[in-house]
C-alpha positions in Angstrom: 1.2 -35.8 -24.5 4.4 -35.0 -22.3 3.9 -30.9 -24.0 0.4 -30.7 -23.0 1.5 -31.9 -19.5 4.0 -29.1 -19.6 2.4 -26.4 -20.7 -0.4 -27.1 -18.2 1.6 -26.8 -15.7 3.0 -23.5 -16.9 0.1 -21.9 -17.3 -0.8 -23.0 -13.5 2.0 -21.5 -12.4 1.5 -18.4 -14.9 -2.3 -17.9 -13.7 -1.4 -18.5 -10.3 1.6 -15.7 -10.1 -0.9 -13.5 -12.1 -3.6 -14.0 -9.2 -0.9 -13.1 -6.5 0.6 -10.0 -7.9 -2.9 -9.0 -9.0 -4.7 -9.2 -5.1 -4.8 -6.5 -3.2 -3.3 -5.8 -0.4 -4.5 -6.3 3.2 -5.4 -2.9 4.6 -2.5 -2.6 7.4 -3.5 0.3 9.0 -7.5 -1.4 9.7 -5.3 -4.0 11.4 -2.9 -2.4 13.3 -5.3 -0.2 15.1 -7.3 -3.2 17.0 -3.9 -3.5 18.4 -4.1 0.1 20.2 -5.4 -0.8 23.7 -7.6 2.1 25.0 -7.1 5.3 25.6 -4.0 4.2 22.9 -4.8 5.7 19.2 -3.5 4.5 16.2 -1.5 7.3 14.5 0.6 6.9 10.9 1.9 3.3 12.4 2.3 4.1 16.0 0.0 3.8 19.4 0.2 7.0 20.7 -1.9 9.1 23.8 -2.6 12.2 21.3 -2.8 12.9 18.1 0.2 14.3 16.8 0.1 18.1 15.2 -1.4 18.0 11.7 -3.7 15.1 12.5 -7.5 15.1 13.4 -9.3 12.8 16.0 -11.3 10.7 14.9 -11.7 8.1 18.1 -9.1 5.4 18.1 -7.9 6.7 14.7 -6.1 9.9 13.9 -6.1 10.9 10.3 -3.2 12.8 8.7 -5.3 16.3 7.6 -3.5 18.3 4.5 -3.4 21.6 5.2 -2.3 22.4 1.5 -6.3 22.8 0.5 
């Protein structure tokens, strides 16, 4: 009895670790920008006025554009 209470309990934890490392990750970036105050754009982790060079306006967002295409 004492092994079926253990290994029940390992498999909780097991299961449980599994369902932590498997989620995904919150998307940062969605939640940072709310924290822009207008005119303020989010920009690669930062509130900035303008888009930097290399990145395109899209609103409160500016989105790194690759110019290797």
């Amino acid at each position: 009895m004492l092994r079926l209470v253990t290994l029940g309990i390992i498999l909780t934890a097991a299961v449980t670790i599994l369902v932590t490392l498997l989620r995904p990750p919150p998307l940062r970036a969605q939640q940072e920008e709310s924290y822009c105050r207008p005119p303020l754009k989010f920009a690669s982790g930062a509130c900035v006025a303008q888009c930097p060079a290399g990145y395109e306006d899209r609103g409160r967002v500016c989105v790194f554009r690759s110019l290797s295409r």
